[in-house]
N, C-alpha and C positions, 0 to 999 in steps of 0.2 A: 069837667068844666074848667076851664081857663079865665082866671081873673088877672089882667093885666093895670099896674101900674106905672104914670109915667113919669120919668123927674126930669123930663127938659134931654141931656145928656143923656141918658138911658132909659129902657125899660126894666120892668121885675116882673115877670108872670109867675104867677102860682101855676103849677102845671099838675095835672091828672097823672100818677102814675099807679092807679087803682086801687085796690084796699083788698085788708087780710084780718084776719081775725084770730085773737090771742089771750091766752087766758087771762081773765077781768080780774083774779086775785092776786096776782103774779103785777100786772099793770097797778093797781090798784095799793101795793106793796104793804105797810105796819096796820092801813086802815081796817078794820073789819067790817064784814061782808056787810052786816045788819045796817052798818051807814052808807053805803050805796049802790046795793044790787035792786034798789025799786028807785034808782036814779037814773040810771042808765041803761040803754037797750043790751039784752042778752041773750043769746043763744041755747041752745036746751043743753050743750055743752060748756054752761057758763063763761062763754067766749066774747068779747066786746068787738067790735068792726075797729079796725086804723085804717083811718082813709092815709094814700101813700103820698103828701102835698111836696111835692120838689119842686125848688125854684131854679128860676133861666133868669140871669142878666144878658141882657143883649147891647151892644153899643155899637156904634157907626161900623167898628173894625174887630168885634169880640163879643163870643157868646163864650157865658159860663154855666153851663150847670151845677145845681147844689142837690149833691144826692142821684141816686140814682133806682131806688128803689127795690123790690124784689128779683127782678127779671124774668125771665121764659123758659128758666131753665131747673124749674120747679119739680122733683121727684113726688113719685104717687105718693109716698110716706107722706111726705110734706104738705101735699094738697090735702088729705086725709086730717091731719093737722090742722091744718093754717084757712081751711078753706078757702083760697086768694083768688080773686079777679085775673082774668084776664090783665093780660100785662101792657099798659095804657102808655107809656110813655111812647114808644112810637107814633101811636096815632095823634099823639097831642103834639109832637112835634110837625107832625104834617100838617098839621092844621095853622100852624103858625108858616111854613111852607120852609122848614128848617131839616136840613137832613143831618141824621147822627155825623157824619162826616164833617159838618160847618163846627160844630164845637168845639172851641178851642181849649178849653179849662173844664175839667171836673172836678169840684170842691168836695172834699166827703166829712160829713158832721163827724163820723167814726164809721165802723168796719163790720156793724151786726149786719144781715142778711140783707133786712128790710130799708137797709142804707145801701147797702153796697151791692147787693146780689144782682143789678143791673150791669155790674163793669162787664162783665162779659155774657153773650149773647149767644143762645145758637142760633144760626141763621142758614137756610140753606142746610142742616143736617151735621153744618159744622159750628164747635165754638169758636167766636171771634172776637176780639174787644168790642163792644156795642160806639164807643167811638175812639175811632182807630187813631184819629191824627189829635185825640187832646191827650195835653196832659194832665192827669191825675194828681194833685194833693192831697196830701195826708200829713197828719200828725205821726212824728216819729215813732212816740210811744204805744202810738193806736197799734200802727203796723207791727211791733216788735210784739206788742200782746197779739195780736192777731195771727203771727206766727209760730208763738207759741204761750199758746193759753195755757191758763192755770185750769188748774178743776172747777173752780168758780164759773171760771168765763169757757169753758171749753166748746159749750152748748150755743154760745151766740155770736160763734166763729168759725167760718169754714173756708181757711187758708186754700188748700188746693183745689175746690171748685169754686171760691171767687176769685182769687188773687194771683194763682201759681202764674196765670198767661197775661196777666200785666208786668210781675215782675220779671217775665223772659223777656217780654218785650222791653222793657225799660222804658215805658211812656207814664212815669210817675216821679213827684219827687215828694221829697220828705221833710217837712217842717219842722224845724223844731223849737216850741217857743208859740 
């Protein structure tokens, strides 16, 4: 489902990029379980749905995406995990009649999977940047953890199957601030 707002000058749609499921204690983090696993929907594997909402500003002369979501390029492990939808962003850009190619900006909140794991795409059998002519921002620091995580974060960062063929390509820059 696509919810579209308008402010005169631009739009903002909420865009479908599908949903994955992840452990509810872990989400859920100091709280204990007793105050709200008979609050919320859960799985026999105690796992909660995240629906995956990216936003599109669109303007006269500029689409931005924010986020990018999982992607399609999703290992059995992971699916076995994550249980994830089918990977929605494509069709909800069509729907808007918007091809990965028109995007000019891709804004990324940070660098975990379920943000970024759409920068690149397989398509056709090959990986490709999911949009080849935007450029990518990023927070400096995101990127630099995300190249090289600590033991902490190692788990919610995967430099060379999300990011190695962005940075070859060089269609990103780095904010910093």
């Amino acid at each position: 489902m696509i919810t579209e707002i308008n402010f005169g000058n631009f739009k903002y749609f909420n865009i479908d990029g599908g949903y994955y499921f992840s452990d509810a204690g872990a989400a859920m983090g100091v709280f204990p379980r007793a105050l709200w696993e008979n609050k919320i929907d859960l799985d026999s594997k105690y796992r909660m749905k995240f629906n995956l909402n990216l936003g599109l500003i669109v303007t006269e002369s500029t689409k931005i995406l924010i986020d990018t979501g999982i992607g399609n390029r999703i290992s059995e492990k992971e699916k076995k995990i994550y249980n994830p939808s089918d990977y929605r962003l494509f069709d909800s850009l069509k729907s808007l009649n918007i091809k990965p190619e028109e995007i000019n900006y891709v804004v990324l909140t940070h660098l975990h999977f379920d943000h970024a794991g759409g920068i690149v795409s397989t398509l056709n059998g090959e990986d490709k940047l999911t949009f080849p002519n935007a450029i990518h921002l990023i927070q400096k620091e995101e990127w630099e953890t995300a190249k090289s995580p600590d033991e902490l974060n190692k788990a919610a960062y995967n430099f060379k199957k999300h990011l190695a063929l962005l940075e070859s390509k060089g269609n990103y820059k780095l904010i910093d601030g």
